[in-house]
C-alpha positions as CSV (number, residue, x, y, z in Angstrom):
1,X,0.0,0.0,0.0
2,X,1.5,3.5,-0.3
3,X,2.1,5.9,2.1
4,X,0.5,9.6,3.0
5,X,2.6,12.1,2.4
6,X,5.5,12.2,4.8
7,X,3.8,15.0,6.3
8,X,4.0,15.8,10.7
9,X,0.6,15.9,10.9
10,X,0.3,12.1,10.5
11,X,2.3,9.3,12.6
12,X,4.2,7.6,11.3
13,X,2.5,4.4,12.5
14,X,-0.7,5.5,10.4
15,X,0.7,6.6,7.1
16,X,-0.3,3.4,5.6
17,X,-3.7,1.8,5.4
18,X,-2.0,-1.1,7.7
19,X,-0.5,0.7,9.8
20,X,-4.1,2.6,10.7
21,X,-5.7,-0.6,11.3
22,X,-3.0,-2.5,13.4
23,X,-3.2,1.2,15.6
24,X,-7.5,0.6,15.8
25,X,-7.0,-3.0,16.3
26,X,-5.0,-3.1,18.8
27,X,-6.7,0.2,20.8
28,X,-10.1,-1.8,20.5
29,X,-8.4,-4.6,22.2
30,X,-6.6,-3.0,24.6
31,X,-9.8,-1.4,25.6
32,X,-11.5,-4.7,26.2
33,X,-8.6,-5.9,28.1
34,X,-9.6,-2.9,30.5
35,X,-12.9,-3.5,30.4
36,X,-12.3,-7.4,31.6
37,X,-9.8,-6.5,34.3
38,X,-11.9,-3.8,36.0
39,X,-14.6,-6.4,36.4
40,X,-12.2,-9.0,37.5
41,X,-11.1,-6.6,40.4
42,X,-14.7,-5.2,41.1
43,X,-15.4,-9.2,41.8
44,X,-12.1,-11.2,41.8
45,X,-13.2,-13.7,43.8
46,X,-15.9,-14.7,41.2
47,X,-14.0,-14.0,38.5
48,X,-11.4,-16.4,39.7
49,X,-14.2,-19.0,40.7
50,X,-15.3,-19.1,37.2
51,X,-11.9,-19.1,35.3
52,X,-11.5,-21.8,37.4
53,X,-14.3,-23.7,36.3
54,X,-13.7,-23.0,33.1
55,X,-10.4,-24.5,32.8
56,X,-11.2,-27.7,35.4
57,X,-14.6,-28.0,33.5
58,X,-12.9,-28.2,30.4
59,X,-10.4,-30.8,31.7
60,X,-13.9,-33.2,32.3
């Protein structure tokens, strides 16, 4: 793909097409990652209760 113009007003990480989507990618899933530990430590004893049974149950 080519680049934008190699002007400042554009990272350097998003000058290409690829580049832009590997950058909204990754913040989308860095987001959910927040999202999942917050309600891990809002309820981390349930949250560890049922990654537990997850992984034992799947073990069955």
């Amino acid at each position: 793909m080519g680049q934008l113009g190699k002007s400042s007003m554009v990272p350097a990480q998003q000058s290409t097409v690829e580049g832009y989507v590997t950058q909204c990618a990754l913040g989308g899933l860095y987001t959910i990652i927040g999202d999942e530990d917050t309600a891990i430590h809002k309820d981390s004893v349930g949250a560890g209760s049922a990654i537990i049974g997850k992984v034992f149950g799947a073990l069955k």
